[in-house]
N, C-alpha and C positions, 0 to 999 in steps of 0.2 A: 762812551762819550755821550754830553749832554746833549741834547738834540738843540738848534740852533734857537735862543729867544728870539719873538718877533722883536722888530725894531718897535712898535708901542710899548713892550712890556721890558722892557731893559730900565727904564726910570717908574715904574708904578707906583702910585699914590691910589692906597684903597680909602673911599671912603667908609667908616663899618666896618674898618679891618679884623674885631672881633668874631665878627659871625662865624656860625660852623663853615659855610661854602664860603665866602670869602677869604678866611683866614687860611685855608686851604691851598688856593689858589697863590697865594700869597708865598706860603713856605715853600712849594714846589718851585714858584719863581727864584724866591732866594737859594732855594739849593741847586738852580741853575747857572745861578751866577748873577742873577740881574739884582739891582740898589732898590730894594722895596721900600716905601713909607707908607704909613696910612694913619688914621685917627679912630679913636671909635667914644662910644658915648660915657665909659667907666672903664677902669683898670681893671683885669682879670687875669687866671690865670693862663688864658691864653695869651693876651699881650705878651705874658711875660714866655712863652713858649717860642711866640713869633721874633722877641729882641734876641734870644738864644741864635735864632739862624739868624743872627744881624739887621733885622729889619726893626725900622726906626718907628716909635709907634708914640702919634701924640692921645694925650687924654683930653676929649671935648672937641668941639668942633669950632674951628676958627680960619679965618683967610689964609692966616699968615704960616698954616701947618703945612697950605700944599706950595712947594718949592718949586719956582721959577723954573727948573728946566726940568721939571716932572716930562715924561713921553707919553703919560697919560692918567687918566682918573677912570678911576673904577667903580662900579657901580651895584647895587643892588637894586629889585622892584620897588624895597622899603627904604631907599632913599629920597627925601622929602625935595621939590624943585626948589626950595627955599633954602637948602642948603647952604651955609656959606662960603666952606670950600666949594662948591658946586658953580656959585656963583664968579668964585674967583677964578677957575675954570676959564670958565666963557670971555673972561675980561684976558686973560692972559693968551686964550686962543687953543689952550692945552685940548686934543680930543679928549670926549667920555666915552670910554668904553662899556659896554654893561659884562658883567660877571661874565655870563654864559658866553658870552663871543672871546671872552679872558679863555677859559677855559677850555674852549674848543680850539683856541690857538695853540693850547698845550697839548692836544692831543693828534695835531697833525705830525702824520710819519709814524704813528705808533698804530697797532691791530689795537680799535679801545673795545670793552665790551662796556656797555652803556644799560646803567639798570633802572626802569622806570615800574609807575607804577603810583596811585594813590595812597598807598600802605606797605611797609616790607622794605623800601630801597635801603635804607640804611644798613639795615641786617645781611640783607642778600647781597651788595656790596663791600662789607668787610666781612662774611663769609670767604667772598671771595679773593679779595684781598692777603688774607690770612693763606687760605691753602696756595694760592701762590708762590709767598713769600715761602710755605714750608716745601716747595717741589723745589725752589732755588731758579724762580724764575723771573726773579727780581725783580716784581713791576712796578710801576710806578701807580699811583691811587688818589683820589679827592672823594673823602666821604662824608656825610652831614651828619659824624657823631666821633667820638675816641674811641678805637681799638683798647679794650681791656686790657693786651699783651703791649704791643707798643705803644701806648698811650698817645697816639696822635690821629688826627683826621685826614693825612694826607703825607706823601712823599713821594720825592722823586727817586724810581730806579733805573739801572741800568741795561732792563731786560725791555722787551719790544711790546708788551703788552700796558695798557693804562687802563684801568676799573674804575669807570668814574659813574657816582648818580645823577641822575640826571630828572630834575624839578620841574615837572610839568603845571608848577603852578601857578605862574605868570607866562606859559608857553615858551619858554626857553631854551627847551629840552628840545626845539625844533633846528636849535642849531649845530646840534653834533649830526656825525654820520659815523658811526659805529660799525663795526664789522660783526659784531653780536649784540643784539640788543636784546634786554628783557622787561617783560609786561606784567605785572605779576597780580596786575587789578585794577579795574576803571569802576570809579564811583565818583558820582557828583560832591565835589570837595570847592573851595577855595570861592567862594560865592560871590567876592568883590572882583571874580573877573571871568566866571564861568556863569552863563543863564539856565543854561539847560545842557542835557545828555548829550544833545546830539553837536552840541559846542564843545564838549567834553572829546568825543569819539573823533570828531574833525581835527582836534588837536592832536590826539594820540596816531592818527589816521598820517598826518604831516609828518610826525615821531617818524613812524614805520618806515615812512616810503623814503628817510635818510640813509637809510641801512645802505649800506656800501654794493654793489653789485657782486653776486656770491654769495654775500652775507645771509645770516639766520635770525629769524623773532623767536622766540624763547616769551611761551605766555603760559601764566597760568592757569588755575584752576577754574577760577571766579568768573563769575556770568559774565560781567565787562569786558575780562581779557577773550575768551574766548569770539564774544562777539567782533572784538575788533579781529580777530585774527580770522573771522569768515568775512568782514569788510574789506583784507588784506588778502585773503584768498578771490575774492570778487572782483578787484584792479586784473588780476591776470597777471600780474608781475610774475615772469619764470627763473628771472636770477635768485629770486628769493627761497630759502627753506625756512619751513616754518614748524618748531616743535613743542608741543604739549605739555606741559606739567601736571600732573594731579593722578586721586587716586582711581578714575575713573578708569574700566577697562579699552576704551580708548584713549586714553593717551600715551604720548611717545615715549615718556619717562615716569615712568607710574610707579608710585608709592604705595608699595606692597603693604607694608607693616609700622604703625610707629606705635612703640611700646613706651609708654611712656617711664622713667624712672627719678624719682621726684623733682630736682630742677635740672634733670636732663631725661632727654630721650635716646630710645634706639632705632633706628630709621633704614628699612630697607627698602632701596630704589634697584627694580627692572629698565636697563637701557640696552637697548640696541642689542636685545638676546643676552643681558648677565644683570645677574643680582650684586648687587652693591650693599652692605650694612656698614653703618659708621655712626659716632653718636654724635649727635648736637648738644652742645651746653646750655640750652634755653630751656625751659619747658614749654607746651600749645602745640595744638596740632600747624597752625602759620607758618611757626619756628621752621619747623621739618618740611613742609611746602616751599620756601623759603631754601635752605639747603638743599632739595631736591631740582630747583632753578639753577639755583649754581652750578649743580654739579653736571646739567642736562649745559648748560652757557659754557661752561667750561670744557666739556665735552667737544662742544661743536666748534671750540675756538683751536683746537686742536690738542687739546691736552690730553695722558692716557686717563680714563675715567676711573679705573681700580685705583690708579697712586691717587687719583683728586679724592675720591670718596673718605681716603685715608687721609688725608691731608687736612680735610675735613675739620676733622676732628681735634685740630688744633685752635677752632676758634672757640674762645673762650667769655665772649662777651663782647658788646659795644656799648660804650658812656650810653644810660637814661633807657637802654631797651631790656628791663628787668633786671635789672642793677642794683645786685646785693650794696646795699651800702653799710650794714654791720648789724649785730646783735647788741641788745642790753637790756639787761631785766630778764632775760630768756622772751624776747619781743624781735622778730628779724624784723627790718627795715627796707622795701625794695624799690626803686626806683623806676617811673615808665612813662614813657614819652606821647603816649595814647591822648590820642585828643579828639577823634573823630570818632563815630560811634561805633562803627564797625572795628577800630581798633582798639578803643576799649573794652566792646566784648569779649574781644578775642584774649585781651592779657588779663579779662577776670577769671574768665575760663581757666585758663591754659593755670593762672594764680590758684583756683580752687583745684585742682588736679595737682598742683604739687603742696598745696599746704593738709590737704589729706581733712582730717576732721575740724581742723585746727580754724579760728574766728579768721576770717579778711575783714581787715576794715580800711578805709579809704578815704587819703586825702586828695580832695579833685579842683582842679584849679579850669576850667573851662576860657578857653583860646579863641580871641576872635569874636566881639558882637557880631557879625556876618554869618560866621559859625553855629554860635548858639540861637542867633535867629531862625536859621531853615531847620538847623539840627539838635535843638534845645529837649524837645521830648524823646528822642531817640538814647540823647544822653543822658538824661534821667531814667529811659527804663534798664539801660548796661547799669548803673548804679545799684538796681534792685538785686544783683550778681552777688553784692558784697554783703555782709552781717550788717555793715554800719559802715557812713560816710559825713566828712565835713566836707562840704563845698565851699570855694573861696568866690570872691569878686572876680568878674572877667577879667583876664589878661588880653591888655589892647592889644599890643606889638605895634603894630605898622596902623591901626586902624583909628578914627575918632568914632565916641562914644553914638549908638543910634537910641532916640527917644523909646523908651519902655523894654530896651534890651538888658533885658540885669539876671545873675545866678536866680533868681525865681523862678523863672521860664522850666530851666531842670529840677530846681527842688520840688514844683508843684507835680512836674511830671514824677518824679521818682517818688514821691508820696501816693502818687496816686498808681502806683506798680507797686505797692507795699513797701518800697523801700525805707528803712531808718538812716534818714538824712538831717545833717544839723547845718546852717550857715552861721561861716565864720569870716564877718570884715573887717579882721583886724586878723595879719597875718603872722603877726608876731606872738598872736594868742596862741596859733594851734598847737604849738609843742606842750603848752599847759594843759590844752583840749584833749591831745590823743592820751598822756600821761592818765588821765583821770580817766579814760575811755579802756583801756588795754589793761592784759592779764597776761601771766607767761605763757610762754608757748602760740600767741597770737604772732599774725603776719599784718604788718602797717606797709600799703603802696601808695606812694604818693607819684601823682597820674596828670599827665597835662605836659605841654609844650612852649612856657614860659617857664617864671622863677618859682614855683615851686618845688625844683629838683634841689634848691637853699635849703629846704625844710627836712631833708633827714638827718644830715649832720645834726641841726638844732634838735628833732624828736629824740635821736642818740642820746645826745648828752643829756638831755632831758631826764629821760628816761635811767642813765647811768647817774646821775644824783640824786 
């Protein structure tokens, strides 16, 4: 049985209905039963995902999309107050919900295990989503990308458990209360609403102290998680258990071995006195960090650990996190949603470890003036990682342009880390760019957290004529 919709979310009107977490939140509603509408800015294929489960989806934004007896309007950070449905809103009286309170309303009465983190949630959430659904314990999920297998970002199950990620990036993540929660790495990220670390650590510090009484933090390896998890051990909270990921020999769930085997690895985790080996379908040593959260989350939620670690192994990919997108020419094409600098080291790495001798060259689209303002050099030295790189023009998203912020900031930096870097503003050019650039047996990743995940279909066919 569907767990009861609130009385807000029985008439929903998203606005941004496209988004990864929006849209999410959205399906789950409709397969509860409740009348969704929402608009978004272009037709996609998600739209057309979301009319599949009956939910009514205008293209553009306009007054007259949000319906008079909506129960409420929904919202994202990156919805602008100038909104016009937003404006209609207020005239009509309709409450505005924001996403996060959407979706913590979805997760009451269910055990949620809530996975956070500056880097990893999406993976370490349909990890875990995936072996779930392969134990037969039907749960229900909201993730910020498409499971490879099901090809969806979210659904509602039958079984008492809900895997949701949880976006510490406008602090929102401060409104769930989880009965597992995990941490998987605090870095200063998101600069149009964070100043400093210790705004950073305060937020995640609010995270924590939601965890349900009983409950466990599940942090890992990384200098930020760990710190917050002796900020979490220094409150003196005793309902709390708090466990370890990494391969250090202190930790709780420690990662014995990861072998790598070219876009997979083999991965063995010591828990609680047994060795666990299971393979990951990603390649990087992250991936396997990542899967060894899981399987320690999963663990403490009550699941048995030997069948999770096997279960494992059923995931097979999530949309844009190294996402084979096809071969042609003998050129594979991979797709990655890295946009921070620490997580584009991580997937050039993890990319030079499975292309073996073989050229990386790289299309980089850089997210966020804000971004590339604090983090412009940093991302220019992960670029020196690759053989060769085209950088595109910033991708705004939510942001207006800051005077003297432009793809330069990375190119001078990555020039001056010896990297071969070309700019391209004209995005229509690069499938001609990479064509002229690549040899068989080369790897092309195209890297960033806007539209240039557009661009390997087009290198494809490119490349294929």
């Amino acid at each position: 049985m569907a767990p009861a919709i609130p009385a807000a979310m029985e008439r929903p009107h998203f606005i941004g209905i496209g988004g990864a977490g929006m849209s999410g939140i959205a399906k789950i509603l409709a397969q509860r039963g409740a009348k969704v509408a929402g608009s978004d800015a272009k037709d996609s294929p998600t739209a057309e995902a979301l009319r599949a489960h009956g939910v009514t989806v205008h293209i553009g934004h306009a007054a007259d999309h949000l319906a008079d007896d909506a129960s409420a309007v929904v919202v994202s950070s990156a919805i602008r107050a100038d909104n016009p449905e937003l404006a209609r809103a207020a005239e009509l009286g309709i409450p505005v919900v924001h996403r996060s309170d959407a979706l913590a309303s979805l997760m009451d009465g269910l055990a949620a295990i809530a996975v956070a983190g500056t880097h990893g949630k999406t993976t370490t959430t349909s990890m875990l989503a995936v072996a779930l659904t392969e134990l037969g314990a039907d749960p229900s999920y909201a993730i910020g990308g498409d499971l490879a297998g099901p090809g969806t970002n979210a659904r509602h199950g039958a079984g008492e458990v809900f895997v949701a990620e949880a976006d510490e990036s406008d602090r929102s993540f401060q409104k769930y209360d989880p009965q597992v929660a995990i941490v998987l790495n605090v870095e200063l990220d998101h600069h149009a609403n964070y100043a400093s670390m210790d705004e950073i650590y305060e937020s995640f510090e609010k995270f924590a102290a939601k965890i349900r009484p009983g409950g466990t933090l599940v942090v890992g390896e990384h200098a930020g998680a760990r710190e917050l998890a002796r900020r979490v051990a220094a409150e003196g909270r005793q309902d709390l258990a708090v466990v370890t990921v990494g391969e250090g020999e202190d930790s709780d769930a420690r990662i014995l071995r990861i072998v790598p085997n070219g876009m997979k690895s083999e991965v063995t985790v010591a828990l609680d006195g047994t060795e666990h080996t299971f393979t990951v379908s990603v390649p990087g040593r992250h991936y396997a960090h990542n899967a060894a959260a899981a399987l320690a989350a999963g663990a403490r939620a009550g699941l048995d650990p030997a069948a999770l670690a096997q279960a494992l192994t059923a995931y097979t990919g999530v949309g844009r996190r190294l996402q084979l997108k096809g071969e042609a020419a003998g050129v594979q094409v991979i797709d990655s949603y890295a946009h921070h600098p620490t997580e584009m080291t991580a997937d050039l790495e993890a990319m030079r470890g499975a292309a073996g001798g073989s050229r990386l060259l790289v299309v980089f689209q850089p997210h966020l003036f804000s971004r590339t303002q604090e983090l412009g050099k940093e991302m220019g030295d992960a670029l020196a990682l690759a053989d060769a790189s085209v950088v595109l023009d910033i991708y705004p998203a939510r942001e207006d342009p800051i005077p003297g912020v432009t793809s330069e900031l990375i190119l001078d930096a990555a020039r001056a880390a010896g990297a071969d870097v070309t700019a391209v503003h004209d995005k229509t050019a690069v499938p001609g760019t990479i064509a002229g650039m690549v040899r068989p047996g080369d790897f092309v990743l195209t890297m960033g957290a806007g539209d240039v995940t557009d661009l390997g279909p087009q290198i494809l066919a490119r490349l294929a004529n």
